[in-house]
C-alpha positions in Angstrom: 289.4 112.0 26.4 292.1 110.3 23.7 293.0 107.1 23.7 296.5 107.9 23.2 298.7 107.8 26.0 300.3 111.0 26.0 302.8 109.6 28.6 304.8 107.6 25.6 303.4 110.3 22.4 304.0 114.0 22.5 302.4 115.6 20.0 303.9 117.2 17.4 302.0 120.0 17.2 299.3 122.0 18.4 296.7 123.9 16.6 295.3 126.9 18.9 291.6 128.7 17.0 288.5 129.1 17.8 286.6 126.0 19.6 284.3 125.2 16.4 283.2 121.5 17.2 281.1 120.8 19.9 283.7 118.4 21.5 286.2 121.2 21.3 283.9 123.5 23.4 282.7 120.3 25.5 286.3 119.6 26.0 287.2 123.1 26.8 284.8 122.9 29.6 285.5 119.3 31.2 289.3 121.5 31.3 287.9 124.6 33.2 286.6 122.1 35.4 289.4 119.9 36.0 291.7 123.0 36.5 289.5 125.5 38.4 287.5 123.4 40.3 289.0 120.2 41.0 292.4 120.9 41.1 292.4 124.3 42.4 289.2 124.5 44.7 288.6 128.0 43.3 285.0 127.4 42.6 283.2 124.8 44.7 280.9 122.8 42.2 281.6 124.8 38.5 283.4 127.8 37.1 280.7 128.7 34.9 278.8 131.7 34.9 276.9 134.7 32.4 279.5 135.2 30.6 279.3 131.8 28.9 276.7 132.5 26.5 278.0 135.1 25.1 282.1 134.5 24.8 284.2 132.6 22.3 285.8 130.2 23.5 289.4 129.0 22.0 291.4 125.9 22.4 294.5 124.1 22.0 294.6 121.0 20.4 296.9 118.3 20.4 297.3 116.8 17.5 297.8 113.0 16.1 298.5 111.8 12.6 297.9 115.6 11.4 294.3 115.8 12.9 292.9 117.6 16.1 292.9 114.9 19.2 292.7 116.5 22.3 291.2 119.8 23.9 294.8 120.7 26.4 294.5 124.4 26.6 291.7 126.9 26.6 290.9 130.4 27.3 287.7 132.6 26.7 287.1 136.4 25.5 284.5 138.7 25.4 283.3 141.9 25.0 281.9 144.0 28.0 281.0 147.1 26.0 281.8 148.8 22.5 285.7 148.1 22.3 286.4 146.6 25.5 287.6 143.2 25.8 288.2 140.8 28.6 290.2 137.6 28.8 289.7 135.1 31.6 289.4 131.2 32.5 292.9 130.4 30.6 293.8 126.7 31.5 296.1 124.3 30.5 296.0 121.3 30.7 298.5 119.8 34.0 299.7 116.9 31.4 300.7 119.3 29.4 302.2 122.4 31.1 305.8 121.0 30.1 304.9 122.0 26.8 305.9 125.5 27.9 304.0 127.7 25.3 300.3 127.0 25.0 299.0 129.1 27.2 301.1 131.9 25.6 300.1 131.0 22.4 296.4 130.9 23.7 297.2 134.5 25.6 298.2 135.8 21.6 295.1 134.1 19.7 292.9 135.6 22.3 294.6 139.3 22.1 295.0 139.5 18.6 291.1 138.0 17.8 289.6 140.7 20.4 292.1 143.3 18.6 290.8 141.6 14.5 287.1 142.6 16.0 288.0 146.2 16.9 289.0 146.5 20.3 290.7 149.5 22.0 291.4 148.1 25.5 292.0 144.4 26.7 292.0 143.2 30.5 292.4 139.9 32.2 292.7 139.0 35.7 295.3 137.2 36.3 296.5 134.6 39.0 299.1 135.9 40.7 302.0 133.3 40.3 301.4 134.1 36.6 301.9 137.9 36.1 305.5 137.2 35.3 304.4 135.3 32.0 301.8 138.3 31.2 304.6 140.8 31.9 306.9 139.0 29.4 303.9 138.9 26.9 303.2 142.8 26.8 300.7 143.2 29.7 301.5 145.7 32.9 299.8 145.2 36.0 297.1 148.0 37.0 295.8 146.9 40.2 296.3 143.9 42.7 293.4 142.2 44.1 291.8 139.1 45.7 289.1 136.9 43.8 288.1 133.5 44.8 290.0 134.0 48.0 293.2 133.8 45.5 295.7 137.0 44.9 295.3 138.3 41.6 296.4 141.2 39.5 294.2 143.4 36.8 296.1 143.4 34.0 296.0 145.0 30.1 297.5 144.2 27.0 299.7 146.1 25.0 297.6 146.2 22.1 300.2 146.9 19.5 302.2 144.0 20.5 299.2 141.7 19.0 298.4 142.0 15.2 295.2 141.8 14.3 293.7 138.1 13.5 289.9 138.4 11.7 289.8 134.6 11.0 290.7 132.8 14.5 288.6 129.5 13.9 291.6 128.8 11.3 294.3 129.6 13.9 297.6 128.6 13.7 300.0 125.4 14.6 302.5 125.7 17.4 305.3 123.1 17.1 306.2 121.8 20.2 309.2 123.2 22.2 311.4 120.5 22.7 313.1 119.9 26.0 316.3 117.6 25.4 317.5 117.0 21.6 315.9 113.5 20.6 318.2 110.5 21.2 321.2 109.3 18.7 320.2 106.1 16.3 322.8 103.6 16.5 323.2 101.9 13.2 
């Protein structure tokens, strides 16, 4: 965890890749487990499963000074068969859902890295209090279901509405959304 107290410090910035260090992908799974398992109870002891080995796993970082700080957002992919992608396990962190756009911006870095690696057809399964965010995003819902004792839709991705990225470990920076203007300096 940082030291910073991101109660006083909002970052900046964010920058969403590929997790690359092994406290990025360390971090990215004390999240899974904070969000899936502890504060949801969708899984009783972990969330992790076969699918591990084999995805890639990419975060958001908040940043401090200009450098990576903090694992707040994640979100794995991986391929089921030739050209068939699957999203799934997207988290943000609960300090940070004010932020308002990581886990979009982790929704388009996993799209468009699955669509940079030649995919014709990507799914998630999504928690049903956030199909409304997916909808916005490109995605139409193909079947409702239940998993984890939690509703759930299947959903796909407009792939044309994600460009191609070939090079996700660089990523990208998302400036923070602001919520109020920052106050007036009395001189």
């Amino acid at each position: 965890m940082s030291a910073i107290d991101h109660s006083v410090f909002h970052s900046p910035g964010y920058f969403i890749r590929a997790a690359m260090a092994s406290w990025e992908k360390a971090g990215a799974a004390r999240l899974r487990h904070r969000v899936f398992v502890e504060e949801q109870g969708l899984f009783p002891v972990h969330d992790r499963d076969k699918i591990d080995k084999d995805c890639t796993s990419l975060v958001a970082l908040s940043t401090y000074a200009h450098e990576a700080d903090e694992v707040v957002g994640t979100v794995r992919i991986h391929e089921e068969a030739p050209g068939l992608w699957w999203g799934s396990r997207l988290a943000v962190d609960s300090r940070f859902r004010h932020v308002g756009r990581l886990g979009r911006e982790l929704i388009r870095l996993a799209v468009s890295t699955a669509n940079g690696r030649g995919c014709r057809s990507f799914s998630a399964h999504v928690q049903a209090q956030n199909v409304p965010m997916f909808e916005a995003l490109h995605w139409r819902v193909e079947e409702e279901i239940v998993l984890h004792g939690m509703p759930h839709a299947r959903m796909r991705a407009d792939l044309a509405a994600y460009p191609p990225i070939t090079d996700p470990e660089a990523g990208f920076l998302a400036l923070a959304k602001r919520s109020a203007p920052p106050p007036a300096i009395a001189w």
